[in-house]
Structures are given as structure tokens and as C-alpha cells.
N, C-alpha and C positions, 0 to 999 in steps of 0.2 A: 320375306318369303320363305324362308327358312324353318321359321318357328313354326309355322305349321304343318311343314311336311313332318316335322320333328314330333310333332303331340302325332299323329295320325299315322306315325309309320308304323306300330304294334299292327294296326290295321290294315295297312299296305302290305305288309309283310306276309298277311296271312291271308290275302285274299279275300277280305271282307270290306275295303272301300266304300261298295255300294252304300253298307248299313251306316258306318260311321258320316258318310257324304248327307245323310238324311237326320240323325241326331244333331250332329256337330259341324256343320259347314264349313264352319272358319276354319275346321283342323284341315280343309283337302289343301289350299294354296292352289298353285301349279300344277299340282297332282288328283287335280276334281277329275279329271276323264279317267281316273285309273278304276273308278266305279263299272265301265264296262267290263278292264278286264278279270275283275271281281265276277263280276256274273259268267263269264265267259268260262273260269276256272270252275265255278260250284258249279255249272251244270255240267263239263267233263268229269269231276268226282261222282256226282250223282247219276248221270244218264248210264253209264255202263249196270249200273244195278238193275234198273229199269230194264234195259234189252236182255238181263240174264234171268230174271225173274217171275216179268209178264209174260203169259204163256204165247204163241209167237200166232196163234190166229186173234189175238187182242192186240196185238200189237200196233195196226192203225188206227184202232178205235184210241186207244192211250197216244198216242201222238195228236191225232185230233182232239180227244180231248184236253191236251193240255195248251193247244193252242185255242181255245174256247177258253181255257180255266184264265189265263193271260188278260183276255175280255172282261171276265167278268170280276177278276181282281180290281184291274185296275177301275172298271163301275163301282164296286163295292168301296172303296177306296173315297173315290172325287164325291160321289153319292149320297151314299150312304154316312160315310164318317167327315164326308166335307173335308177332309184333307190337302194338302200342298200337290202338284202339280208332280213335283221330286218325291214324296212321296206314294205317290201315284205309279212312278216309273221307274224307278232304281231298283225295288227290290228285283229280288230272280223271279219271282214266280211272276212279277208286269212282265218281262222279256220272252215268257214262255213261246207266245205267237211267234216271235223272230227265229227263236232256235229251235221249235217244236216246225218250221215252216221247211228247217234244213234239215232237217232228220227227215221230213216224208218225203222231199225230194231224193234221199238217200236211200230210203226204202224203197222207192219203187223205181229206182237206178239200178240198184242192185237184184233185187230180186228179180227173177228171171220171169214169175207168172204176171207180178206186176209188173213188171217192163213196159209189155203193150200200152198199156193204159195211162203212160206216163204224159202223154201228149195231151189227154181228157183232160188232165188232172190241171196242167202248167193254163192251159185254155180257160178253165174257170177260172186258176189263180189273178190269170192276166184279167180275167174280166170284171170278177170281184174286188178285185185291188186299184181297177182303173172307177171302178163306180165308190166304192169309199174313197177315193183321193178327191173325187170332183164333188161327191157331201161334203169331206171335212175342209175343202176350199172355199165352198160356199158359207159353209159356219163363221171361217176366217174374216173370210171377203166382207160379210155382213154383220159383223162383232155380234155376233149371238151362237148358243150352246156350244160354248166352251168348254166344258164339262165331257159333253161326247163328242166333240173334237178331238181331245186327249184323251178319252176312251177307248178310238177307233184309227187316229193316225199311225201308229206303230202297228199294227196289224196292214193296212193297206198298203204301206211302203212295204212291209215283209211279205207280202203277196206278189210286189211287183219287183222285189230285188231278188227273190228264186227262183221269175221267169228271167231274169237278169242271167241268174248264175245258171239255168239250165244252159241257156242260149250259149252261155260263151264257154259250156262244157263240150259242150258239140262242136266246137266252134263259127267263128265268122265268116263270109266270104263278102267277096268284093273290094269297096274302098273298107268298109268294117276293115276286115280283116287286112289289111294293109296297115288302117292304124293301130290296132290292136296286138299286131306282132312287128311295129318297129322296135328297134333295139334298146331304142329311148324308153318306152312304155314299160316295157318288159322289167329294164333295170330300175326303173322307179316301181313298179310292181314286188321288186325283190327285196327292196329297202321300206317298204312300206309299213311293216311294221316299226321299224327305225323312227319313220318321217311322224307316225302316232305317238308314240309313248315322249318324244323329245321337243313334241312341237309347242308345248304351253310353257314348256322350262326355258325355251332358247327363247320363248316371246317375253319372259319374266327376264332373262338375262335382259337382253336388247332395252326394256324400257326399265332394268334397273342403273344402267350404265348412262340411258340421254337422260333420264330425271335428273342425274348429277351435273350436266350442262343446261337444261333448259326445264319449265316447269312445266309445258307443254308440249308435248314430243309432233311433230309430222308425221301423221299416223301412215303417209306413205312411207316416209323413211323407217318407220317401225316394221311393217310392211315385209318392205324389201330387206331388210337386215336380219329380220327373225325368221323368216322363209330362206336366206340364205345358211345362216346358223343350223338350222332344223336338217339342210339338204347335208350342210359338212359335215354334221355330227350322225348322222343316219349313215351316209355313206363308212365314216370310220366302224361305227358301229358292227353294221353287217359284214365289213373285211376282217375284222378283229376280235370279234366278237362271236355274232350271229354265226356265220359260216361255219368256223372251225366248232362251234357246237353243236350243230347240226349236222358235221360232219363224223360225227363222233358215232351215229346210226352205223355205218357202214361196217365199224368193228364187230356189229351184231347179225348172226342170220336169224332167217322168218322163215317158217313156214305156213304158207298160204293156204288156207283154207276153205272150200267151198262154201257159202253160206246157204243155212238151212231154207227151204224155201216155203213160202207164206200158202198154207190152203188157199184153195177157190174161193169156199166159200165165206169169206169175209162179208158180213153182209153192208158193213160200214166201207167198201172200197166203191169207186168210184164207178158205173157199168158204161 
């Protein structure tokens, strides 16, 4: 398991996983999920150019479109070039719908004329997103167009996970909110990045240790042992680690900014 994080760490290094995960698959190992936070990096390098450069009553139009451009990649892709599935979704510009879904939700958070209309906005999301989940379940359901199944599922789950993230910005009430602010949630909330980036390495440990007693591991016991590994090593992680990095912000002041605020007349905003 080694060898290939080893051929593929130039890669890892620099934030490009995604690309090498689609030429070279053998080189990810343990380190195949590190392809999201490849994309997750390129698009903070690139998104701030974007919001400095597009002039700012374009601004929803270029978010919306880039979460359309996401659509129609990943179409061009399965479609037209009959391509893999992974290469279908790995690169940055397939994920656009996801993180082009979290920037509008952001824009019209913050911006004070879009505000109101935020509620319009989350309502089609929820409803768009619930009517592509129940197509591409039917596709599933019925082994047919697969093709736009994976055209169209990463955009409907990202429709329904930033009604997700509006809701729980607002917060929850009742029993929600009971589960949602135990202590318990919260600090697995806080290690959570921990519990991702560690959890294929400590499942590679665990079944490289039973291989050596048995040829055929009890995938409970795998289970249980690599989801315990994953919790001890997230937790040291974030105490030792995570934390005092993040606490290292505090050395620095900010001054906060008003953000400039978006025309009316947008004719691409939602009425």
C-alpha cells in the first residue's frame, strides 16, 4: 500500500489527485478520496479571481453558469467521448454544480438586496433536487440511462445538501436541535475532517495486519477495528495537530469589511 502513495505523492503534494486518480489509478492506494480535496483546493485558488474580476451585477449569472457548465461537462464527457464514469467526475470543472451550489447560497446570504429572496431560491433548490433524485433513482431502479444518471446525480444531491446547509445555518429546533447540539455531534463535527482524510489509511492498516493471521478477514471485525483506529487517530489528530494550527489565526487581526452589494437589476436572479 505504500508503493503507491509513493508514485502519486508529487501529486498529492500539489493538489492535483483528482487528475492523476483518472490517468493512473493504481498510484492513489489508500489515498484515492484525496481526489476531493484536490478539487476543493483548485477551486479556493481559482474562485477569488473570479469574485475579483467578474463585474459584480454578473456575478449570479457566472455562478449559475458554472453550475450548468458542471451539467454539461460531465454530458459531454459520458456522451459524447463515451468516457469512464471517473472521468466523468473527478475533474474540477464535473464538481462545479457542488461548489458553484455553495457560493449562491453565499451570495445571497450575504448580500443584503438578496437576502429576501433567499428563501425562493432554497424552495426551488429543495424541489429541483427532490425531482432529479427520484429520475435518477428510477434509472437505477430500472438498469437503464446510466449515462444521465451520472450526468445528473451530483447536481441533485448538491441541490439538496445546501438546503441541508441553509437549514442547519439557521439552525434547528425541537428534537432536531437536541440532536444536532449534543456534545457528542458537535465533537465528532470537529474532528471530522480528521475522521476523512484518515479513514481508508487506518481501513488499509486493520486489513493489512488480519491478512497476516487469516486470508479472509471478518469484514465485521474489519469494521469495528478500522472505524475505531480512524476515531483514535482523528481525535489525536485535531488535539495535536488540527487545533493549535488553527489556532495560530488568533495571532492575526481582520478588519471586516462591508460587502459591496449586488444591483436590483439582475435579471438572472430569482423574482
Amino acid at each position: 500500500q505504500v508503493r503507491p502513495i509513493q508514485q502519486g505523492a508529487f501529486w498529492h503534494l500539489t493538489y492535483l489527485s483528482n487528475y492523476v486518480a483518472v490517468t493512473h489509478p493504481e498510484w492513489m492506494g489508500p489515498a484515492s478520496h484525496f481526489w476531493t480535496l484536490a478539487v476543493e483546493e483548485q477551486f479556493y485558488f481559482i474562485w477569488p479571481f473570479i469574485l475579483l474580476f467578474v463585474p459584480q451585477r454578473y456575478l449570479t449569472r457566472t455562478i449559475v453558469g458554472t453550475i450548468a457548465l458542471a451539467v454539461l461537462f460531465r454530458a459531454f464527457v459520458l456522451f459524447v467521448l463515451s468516457k469512464s464514469i471517473d472521468t466523468a467526475g473527478l475533474f474540477t470543472l464535473a464538481t462545479l454544480d457542488s461548489l458553484g451550489g455553495g457560493a449562491l447560497l453565499a451570495l445571497f446570504h450575504y448580500d443584503e438586496r438578496l437576502r429576501p429572496r433567499l428563501p425562493r431560491l432554497m424552495k426551488l433548490f429543495l424541489i429541483s433536487g427532490l425531482l432529479i433524485m427520484t429520475l435518477t433513482t428510477g434509472f437505477y431502479v430500472f438498469k437503464h440511462g446510466f449515462r444521465l444518471l451520472h450526468t445528473l446525480l451530483c447536481l441533485g444531491v448538491s441541490l439538496l445538501f445546501v438546503v441541508l446547509i441553509e437549514k442547519t445555518a439557521r439552525g434547528f429546533t425541537g428534537k432536531a436541535k437536541t440532536v444536532m447540539e449534543n456534545p457528542a455531534v458537535l465533537y465528532v463535527g470537529k474532528i471530522s475532517y480528521g475522521l476523512y482524510v484518515y479513514h481508508n489509511f487506518m481501513l488499509a492498516i486493520v486489513l493489512y495486519f488480519l491478512l497476516k493471521w487469516t486470508a479472509v478477514p471478518d469484514y465485521r471485525l474489519v469494521a469495528i477495528l478500522s472505524t475505531v483506529a480512524t476515531f483514535a487517530v482523528a481525535i489525536v489528530s485535531w488535539h495535536l495537530l488540527e487545533r493549535p494550527i488553527a489556532q495560530l489565526k488568533n495571532r492575526f487581526t481582520f478588519s471586516a469589511r462591508k460587502p459591496h452589494l449586488a444591483p436590483e437589476s439582475d435579471a438572472a436572479l430569482p423574482s
